[in-house]
C-alpha positions as CSV (number, residue, x, y, z in Angstrom):
1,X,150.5,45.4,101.1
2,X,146.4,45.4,100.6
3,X,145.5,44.2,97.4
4,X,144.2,46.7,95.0
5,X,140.3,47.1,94.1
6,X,141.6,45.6,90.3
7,X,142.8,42.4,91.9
8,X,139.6,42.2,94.1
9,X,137.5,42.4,91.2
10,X,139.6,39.2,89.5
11,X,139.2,37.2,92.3
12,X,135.4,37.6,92.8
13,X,135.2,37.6,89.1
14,X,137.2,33.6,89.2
15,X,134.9,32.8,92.2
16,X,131.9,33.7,90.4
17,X,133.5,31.5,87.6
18,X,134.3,28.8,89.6
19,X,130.8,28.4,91.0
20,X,128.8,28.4,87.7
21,X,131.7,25.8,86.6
22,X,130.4,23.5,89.6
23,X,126.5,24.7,88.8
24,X,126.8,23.3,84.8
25,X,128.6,19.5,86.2
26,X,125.3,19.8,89.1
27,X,123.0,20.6,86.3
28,X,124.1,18.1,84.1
29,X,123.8,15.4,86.3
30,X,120.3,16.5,88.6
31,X,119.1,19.3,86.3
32,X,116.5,21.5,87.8
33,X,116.6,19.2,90.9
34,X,120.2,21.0,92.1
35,X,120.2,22.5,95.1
36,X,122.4,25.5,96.4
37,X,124.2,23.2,98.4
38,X,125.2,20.9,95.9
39,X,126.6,23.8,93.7
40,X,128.6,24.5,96.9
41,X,129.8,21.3,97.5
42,X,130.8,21.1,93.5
43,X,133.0,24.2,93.8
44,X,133.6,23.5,97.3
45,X,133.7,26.4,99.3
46,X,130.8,26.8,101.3
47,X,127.4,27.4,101.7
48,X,127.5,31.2,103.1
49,X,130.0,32.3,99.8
50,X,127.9,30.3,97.5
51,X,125.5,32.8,98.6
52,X,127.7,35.9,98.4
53,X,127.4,35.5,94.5
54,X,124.2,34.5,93.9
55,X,121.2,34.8,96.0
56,X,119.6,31.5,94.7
57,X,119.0,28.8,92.7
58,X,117.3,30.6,90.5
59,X,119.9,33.5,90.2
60,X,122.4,30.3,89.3
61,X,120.1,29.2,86.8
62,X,119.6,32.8,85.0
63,X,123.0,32.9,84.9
64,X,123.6,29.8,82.9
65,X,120.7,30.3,80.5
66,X,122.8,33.8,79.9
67,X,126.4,32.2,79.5
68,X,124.5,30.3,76.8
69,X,122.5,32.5,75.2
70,X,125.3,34.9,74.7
71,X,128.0,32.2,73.4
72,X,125.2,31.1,71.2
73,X,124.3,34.6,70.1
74,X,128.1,34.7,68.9
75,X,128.3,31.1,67.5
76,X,124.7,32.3,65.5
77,X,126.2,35.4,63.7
78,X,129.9,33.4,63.4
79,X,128.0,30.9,61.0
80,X,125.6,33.2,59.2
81,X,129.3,34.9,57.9
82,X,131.1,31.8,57.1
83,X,132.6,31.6,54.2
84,X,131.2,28.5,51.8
85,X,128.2,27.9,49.9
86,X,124.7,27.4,51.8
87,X,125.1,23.9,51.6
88,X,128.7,23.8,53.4
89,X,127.6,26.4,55.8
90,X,124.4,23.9,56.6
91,X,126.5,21.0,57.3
92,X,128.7,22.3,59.3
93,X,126.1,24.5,61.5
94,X,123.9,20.9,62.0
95,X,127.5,18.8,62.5
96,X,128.7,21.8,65.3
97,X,124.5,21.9,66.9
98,X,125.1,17.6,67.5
99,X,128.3,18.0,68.7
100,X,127.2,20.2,71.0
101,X,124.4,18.4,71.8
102,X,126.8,15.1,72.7
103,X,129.5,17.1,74.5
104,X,127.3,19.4,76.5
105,X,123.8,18.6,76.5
106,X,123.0,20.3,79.6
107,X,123.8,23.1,77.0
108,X,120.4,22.8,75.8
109,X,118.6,21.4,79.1
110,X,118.7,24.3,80.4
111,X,116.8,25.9,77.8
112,X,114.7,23.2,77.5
113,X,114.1,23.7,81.5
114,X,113.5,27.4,81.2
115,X,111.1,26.7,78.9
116,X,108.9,24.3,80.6
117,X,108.9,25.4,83.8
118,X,105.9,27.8,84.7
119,X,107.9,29.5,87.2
120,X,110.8,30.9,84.7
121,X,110.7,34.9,84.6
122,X,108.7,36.4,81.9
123,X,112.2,38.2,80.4
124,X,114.3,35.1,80.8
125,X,111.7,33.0,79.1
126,X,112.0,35.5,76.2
127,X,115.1,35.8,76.0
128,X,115.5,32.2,75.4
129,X,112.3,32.4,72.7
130,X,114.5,35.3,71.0
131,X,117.5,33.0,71.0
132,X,115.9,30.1,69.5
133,X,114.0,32.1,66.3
134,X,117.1,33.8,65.5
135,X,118.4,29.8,65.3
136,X,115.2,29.1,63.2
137,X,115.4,32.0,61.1
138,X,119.4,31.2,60.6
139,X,118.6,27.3,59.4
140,X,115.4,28.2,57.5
141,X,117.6,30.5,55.3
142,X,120.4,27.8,54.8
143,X,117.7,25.5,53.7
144,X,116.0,27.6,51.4
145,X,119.5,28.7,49.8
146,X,120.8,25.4,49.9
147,X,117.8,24.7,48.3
148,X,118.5,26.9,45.5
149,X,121.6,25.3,44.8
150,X,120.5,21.6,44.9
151,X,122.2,20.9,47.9
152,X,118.9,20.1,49.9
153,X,116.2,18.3,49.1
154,X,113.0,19.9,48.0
155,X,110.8,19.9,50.1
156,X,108.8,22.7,52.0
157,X,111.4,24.8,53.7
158,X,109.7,24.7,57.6
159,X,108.9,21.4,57.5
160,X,112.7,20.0,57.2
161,X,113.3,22.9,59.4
162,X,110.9,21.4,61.7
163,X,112.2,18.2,61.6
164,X,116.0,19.1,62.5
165,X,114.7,21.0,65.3
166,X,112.6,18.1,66.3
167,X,115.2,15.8,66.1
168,X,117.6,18.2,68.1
169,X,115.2,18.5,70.4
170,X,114.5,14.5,71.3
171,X,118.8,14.4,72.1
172,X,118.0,16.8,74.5
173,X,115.3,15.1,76.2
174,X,116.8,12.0,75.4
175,X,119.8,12.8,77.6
176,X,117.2,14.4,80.7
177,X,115.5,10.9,80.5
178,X,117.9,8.3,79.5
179,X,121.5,9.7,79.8
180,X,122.9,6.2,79.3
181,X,121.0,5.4,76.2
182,X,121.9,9.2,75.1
183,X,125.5,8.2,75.7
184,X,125.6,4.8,74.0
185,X,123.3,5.9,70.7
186,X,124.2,9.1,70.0
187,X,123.7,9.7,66.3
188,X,126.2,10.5,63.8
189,X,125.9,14.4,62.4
190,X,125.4,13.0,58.7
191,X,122.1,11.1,60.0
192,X,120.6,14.1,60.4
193,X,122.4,15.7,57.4
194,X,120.6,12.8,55.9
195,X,117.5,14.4,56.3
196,X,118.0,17.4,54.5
197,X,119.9,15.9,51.3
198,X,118.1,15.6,48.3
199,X,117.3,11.7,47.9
């Protein structure tokens, strides 16, 4: 008996899947250095279906810095309506960001990547612009309330704002350049929490 068009669509939808699985261990470990052929190999099937879903690297690639933005898009509104004071909502949004940032930082390499590579499309590059002001805009306003409260320091709102970012931002290159030294070192959330509380 043929298999419906329904069941056709899961399997090419668990191929697809299965292939950007493979592309984020590649990416992880050779970043914008992967090659088609190594994201077959990873999900090993070959070359020709690698193809069948995605027309290039570059396609992969888009399709990462989507899965991302859109989980992130979620995670971004989850913690604007968490429940807790400013203060709380701060810790836990910087504690879940450095988790992240340990677990998965090809996560935010890929960003990164996007970012500083003159070749990126105009839409995906702003996209990923979009996706980090809604993050600033969601930890300046944290600050500023926790501020309020006395739970942060006081001190001018985008500057500490400048330096979390700045600080997330040297894990991720941290882990590009130096993945055992990012392994080995990785910073405890409250270090960075430390930056924020008032002295």
């Amino acid at each position: 008996m043929p298999r419906t068009e329904e069941a056709n669509q899961r399997i090419r939808d668990a191929q697809r899947a299965n292939i950007l699985e493979a592309a984020w261990k590649v990416f992880a470990q050779k970043g914008r250095a992967m090659t088609m052929a190594d994201v077959s190999e990873a999900a090993q099937i070959s070359y020709g279906l690698t193809y069948r879903y995605f027309d290039s690297k570059e396609a992969i690639l888009q399709a990462l810095v989507e899965q991302t933005l859109h989980s992130g898009n979620v995670a971004l509104q989850r913690f604007a309506a968490l429940p807790g004071t400013p203060g709380e909502r701060l810790d836990r949004l910087i504690a879940r960001l450095v988790e992240t940032r340990r677990d998965h930082p090809e996560f935010a390499q890929v960003h990164y990547q996007v970012l500083s590579d003159a070749a990126t499309p105009p839409d995906l590059r702003e996209q990923v612009l979009r996706y980090g002001q809604a993050f600033h805009d969601l930890l300046r306003h944290l600050i500023v309330e926790g501020q309020a409260e006395g739970a942060v320091r006081a001190a001018e709102p985008d500057q500490l704002v400048t330096a979390v970012m700045a600080a997330l931002d040297g894990l991720t290159r941290l882990a590009l350049i130096d993945p055992e030294r990012f392994q080995k070192h990785f910073p405890d959330a409250s270090i960075i929490l430390g930056m924020l509380k008032p002295s």
